[in-house]
C-alpha positions in Angstrom: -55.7 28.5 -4.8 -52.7 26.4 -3.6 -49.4 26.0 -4.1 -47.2 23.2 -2.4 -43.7 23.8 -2.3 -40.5 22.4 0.5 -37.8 23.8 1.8 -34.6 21.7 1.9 -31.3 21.5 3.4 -29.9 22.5 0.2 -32.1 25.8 0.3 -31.0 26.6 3.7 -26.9 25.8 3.0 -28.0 28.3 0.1 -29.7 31.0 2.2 -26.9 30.9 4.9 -24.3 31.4 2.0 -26.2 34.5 1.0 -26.4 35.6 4.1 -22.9 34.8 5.3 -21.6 37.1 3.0 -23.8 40.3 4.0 -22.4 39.5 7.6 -19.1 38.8 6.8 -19.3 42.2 5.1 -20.7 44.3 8.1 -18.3 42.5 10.6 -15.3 43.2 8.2 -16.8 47.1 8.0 -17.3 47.3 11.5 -14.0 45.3 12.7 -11.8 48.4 10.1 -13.6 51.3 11.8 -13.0 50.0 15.6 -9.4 49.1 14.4 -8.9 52.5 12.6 -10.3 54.3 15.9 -7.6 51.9 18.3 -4.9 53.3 15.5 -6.0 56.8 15.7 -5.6 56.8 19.9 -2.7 54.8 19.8 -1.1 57.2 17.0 -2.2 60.1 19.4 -0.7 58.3 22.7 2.5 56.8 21.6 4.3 60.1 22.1 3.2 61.1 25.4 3.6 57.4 26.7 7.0 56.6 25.4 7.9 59.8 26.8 6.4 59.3 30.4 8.0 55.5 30.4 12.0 57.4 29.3 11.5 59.8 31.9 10.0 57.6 34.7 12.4 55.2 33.4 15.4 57.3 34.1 14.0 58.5 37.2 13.7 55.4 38.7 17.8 54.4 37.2 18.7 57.4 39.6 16.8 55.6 42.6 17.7 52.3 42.6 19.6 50.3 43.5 19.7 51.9 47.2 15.9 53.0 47.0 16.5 56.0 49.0 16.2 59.8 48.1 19.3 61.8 49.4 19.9 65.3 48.2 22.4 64.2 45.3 19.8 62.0 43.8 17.5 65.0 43.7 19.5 67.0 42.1 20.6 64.3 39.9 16.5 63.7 39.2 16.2 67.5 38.5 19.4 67.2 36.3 18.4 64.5 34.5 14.5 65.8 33.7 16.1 69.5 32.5 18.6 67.7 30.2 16.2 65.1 29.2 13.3 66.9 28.0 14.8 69.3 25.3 16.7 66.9 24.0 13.2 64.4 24.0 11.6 67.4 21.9 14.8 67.4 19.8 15.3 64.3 18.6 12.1 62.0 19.5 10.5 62.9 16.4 11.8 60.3 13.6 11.4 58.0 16.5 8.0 58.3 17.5 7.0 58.7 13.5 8.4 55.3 13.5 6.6 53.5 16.2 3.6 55.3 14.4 3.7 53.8 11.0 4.6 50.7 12.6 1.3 50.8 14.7 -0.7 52.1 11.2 1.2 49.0 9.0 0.2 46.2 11.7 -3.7 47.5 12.1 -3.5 47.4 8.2 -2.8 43.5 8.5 -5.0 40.7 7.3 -7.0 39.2 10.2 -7.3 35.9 8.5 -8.4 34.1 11.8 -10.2 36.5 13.6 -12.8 36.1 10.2 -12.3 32.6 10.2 -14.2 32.7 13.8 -16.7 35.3 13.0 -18.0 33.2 10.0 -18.0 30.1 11.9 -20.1 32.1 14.7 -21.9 33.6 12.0 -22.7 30.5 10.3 -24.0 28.7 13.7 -26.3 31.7 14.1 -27.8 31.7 10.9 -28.0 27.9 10.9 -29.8 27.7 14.1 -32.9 29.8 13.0 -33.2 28.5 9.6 -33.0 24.3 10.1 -36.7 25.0 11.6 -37.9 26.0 8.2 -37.1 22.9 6.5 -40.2 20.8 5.8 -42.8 20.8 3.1 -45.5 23.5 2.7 -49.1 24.0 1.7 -49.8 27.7 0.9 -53.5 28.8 0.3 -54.6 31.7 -0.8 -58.1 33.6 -1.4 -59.4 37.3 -1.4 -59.5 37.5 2.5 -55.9 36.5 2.6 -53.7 33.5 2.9 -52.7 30.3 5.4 -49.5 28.6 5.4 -49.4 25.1 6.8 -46.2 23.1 7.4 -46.6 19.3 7.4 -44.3 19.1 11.0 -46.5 21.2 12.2 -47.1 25.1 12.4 -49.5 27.0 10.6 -49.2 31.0 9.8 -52.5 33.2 8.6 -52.3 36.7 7.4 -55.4 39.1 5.5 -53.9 40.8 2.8 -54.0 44.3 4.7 -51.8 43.3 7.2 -48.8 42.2 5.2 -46.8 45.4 5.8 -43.2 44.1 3.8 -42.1 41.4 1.2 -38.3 40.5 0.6 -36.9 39.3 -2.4 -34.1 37.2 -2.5 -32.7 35.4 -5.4 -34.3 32.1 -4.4 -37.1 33.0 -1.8 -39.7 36.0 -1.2 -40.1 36.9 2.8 -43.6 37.8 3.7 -44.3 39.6 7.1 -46.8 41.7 8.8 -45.6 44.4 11.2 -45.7 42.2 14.5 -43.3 39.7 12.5 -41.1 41.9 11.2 -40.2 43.3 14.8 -39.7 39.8 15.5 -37.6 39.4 12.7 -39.4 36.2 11.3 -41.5 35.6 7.9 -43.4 33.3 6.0 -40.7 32.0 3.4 -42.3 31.5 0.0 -39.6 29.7 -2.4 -39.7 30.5 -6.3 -39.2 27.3 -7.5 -41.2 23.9 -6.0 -40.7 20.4 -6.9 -43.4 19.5 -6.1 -45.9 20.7 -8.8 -45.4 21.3 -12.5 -43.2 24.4 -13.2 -45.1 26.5 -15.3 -48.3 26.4 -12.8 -46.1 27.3 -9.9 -45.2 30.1 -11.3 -48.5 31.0 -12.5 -49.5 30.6 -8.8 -46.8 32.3 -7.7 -47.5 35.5 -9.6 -51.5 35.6 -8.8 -50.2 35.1 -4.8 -47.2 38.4 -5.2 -50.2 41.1 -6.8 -52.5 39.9 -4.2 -49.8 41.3 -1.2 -50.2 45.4 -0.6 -46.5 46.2 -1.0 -44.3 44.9 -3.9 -41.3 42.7 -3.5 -37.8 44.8 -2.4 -34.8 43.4 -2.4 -33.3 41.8 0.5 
């Protein structure tokens, strides 16, 4: 049995929309936990930083301008680090709670072009695999197994036994046997065709899906 069927531009624009969003999805999820872990360590090392940069700071106010150490200045140094550091532990609090929510509101903030450039990236990736798939297709199909030829050129066999997966998408089914899916490659079988009456591509369709060992997941 055969079934002819293409695959368009319009299919791709609509498989790279499906997929876009998936992406967008995992970038977004993984983009908030690296943020959240920067906000965590930041939270954690705005204390002991701002505290280090007030006392080196003050330090180094006791040095210059004549950039030479003399025994006022070290007592001065000494001075200055007894007074400093109760009264840091005294009244630093409110202060550093501060520069702590502010760090926590501005990791909170929309990164509006930082997604703009991941789904344009995105997009080029998806693009690049998927304008090779565009041409028109003869699948055949027996007991043994089935042949895919594209009319650019290609053609893909596979024996029923060694299709190991089949992904369902809401306009394509994904057919692969274990050395493609490490590959991460298919056959691509659309559910609608153009090219032959409706109801008989569906018929075919349906004899080609309980032919394959594994049913159709979801993709």
């Amino acid at each position: 049995m055969e079934l002819h069927y293409s695959i368009t531009p319009a299919h791709t624009r609509t498989w790279i929309a499906e997929r876009l969003e998936q992406e967008l999805l995992k970038q977004d999820q993984q983009q908030a936990q690296a943020m959240a872990n920067v906000a965590r360590w930041q939270s954690r090392l705005v204390g002991p930083l701002m505290f280090t940069l007030c006392l080196v700071g003050g330090m180094l106010a006791i040095y210059f301008p004549e950039q030479r150490f003399t025994p006022q200045k070290v007592i001065t140094m000494a001075m200055f680090g007894l007074i400093f550091i109760p009264l840091w532990w005294r009244f630093s609090g409110r202060w550093i709670k501060h520069l702590q929510s502010r760090i926590a509101a501005n990791h909170t903030k929309p990164r509006a072009p930082l997604r703009g450039l991941n789904q344009r990236l995105i997009e080029a990736r998806l693009r690049a695999p998927l304008k090779s798939v565009e041409s028109t297709y003869c699948l055949s199909f027996d007991e043994q197994g089935f042949t895919l030829d594209k009319a650019c050129g290609g053609k893909s066999s596979l024996t029923w036994d060694q299709i190991v997966q089949v992904q369902e998408t809401p306009y394509f089914y994904l057919v692969a046997c274990a050395k493609m899916v490490n590959q991460g490659v298919a056959c691509v079988v659309v559910k609608d065709s153009d090219l032959m009456p409706a109801e008989e591509y569906q018929q075919g369709l349906q004899a080609f899906l309980s032919q394959c060992p594994v049913a159709p997941s979801a993709n």
